[in-house]
C-alpha positions in Angstrom: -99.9 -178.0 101.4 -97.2 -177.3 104.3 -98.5 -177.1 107.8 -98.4 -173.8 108.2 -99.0 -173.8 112.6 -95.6 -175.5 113.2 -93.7 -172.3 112.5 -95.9 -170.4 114.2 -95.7 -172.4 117.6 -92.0 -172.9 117.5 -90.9 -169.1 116.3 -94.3 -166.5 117.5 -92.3 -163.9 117.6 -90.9 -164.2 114.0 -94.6 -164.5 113.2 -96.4 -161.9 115.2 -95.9 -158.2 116.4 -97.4 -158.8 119.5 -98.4 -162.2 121.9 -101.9 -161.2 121.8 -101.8 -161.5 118.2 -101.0 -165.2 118.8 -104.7 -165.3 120.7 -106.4 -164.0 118.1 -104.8 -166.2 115.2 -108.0 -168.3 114.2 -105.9 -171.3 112.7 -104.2 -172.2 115.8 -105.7 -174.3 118.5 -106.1 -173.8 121.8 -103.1 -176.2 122.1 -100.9 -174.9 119.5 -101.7 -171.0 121.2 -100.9 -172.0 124.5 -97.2 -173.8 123.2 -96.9 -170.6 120.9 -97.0 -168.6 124.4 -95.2 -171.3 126.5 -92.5 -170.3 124.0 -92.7 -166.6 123.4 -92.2 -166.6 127.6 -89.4 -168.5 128.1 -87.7 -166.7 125.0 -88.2 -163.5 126.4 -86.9 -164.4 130.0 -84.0 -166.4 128.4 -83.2 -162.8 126.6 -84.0 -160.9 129.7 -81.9 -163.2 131.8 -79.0 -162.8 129.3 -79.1 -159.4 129.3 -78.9 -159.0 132.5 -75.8 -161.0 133.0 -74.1 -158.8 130.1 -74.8 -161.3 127.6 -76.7 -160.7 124.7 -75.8 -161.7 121.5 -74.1 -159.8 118.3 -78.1 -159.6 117.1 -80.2 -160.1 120.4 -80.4 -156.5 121.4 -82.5 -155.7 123.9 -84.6 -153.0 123.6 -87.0 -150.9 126.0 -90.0 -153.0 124.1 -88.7 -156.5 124.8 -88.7 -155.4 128.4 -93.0 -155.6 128.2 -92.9 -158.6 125.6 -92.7 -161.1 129.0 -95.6 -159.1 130.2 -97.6 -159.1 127.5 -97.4 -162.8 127.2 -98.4 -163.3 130.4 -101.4 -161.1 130.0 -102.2 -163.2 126.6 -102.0 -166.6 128.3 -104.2 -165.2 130.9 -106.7 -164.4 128.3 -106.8 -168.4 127.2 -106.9 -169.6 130.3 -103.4 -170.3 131.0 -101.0 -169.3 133.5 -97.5 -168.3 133.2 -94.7 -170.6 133.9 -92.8 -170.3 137.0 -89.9 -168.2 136.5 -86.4 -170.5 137.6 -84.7 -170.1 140.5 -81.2 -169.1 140.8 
């Protein structure tokens, strides 16, 4: 049988609605939750970050609800004991 975690840590949002669905998710470890968040953040402010700068992509549209997605992750990571990563500097 496939691991079935690996897809999970390396694409959450393909695999969950919302970040805090990622906490909840009783066949990840702490570990793989944490990565699975690391990820879903710097996704969200690489989309944010494009968009900003004019740049999405033909199917990275950004919509009012991916505005709160970096939020919500934050808030998820809080809940495991994590904090967020530091947003770059320009």
């Amino acid at each position: 049988m496939a691991d079935e975690t690996g897809p999970k840590v390396d694409k959450p949002a393909e695999h969950f609605e919302l970040p805090k669905d990622v906490v909840k998710d009783g066949k990840l470890s702490e570990q793989e939750k944490k990565d699975a968040l690391d990820t879903w953040e710097q996704d969200a402010r690489q989309l944010l970050t494009a968009s900003n700068e004019g740049m999405p992509g033909p199917q990275e549209r950004v919509e009012r609800r991916d505005t709160h997605r970096l939020d919500e992750g934050v808030k998820a990571k809080e809940k495991i004991g994590e904090t967020p990563n530091p947003k770059p500097s320009h």
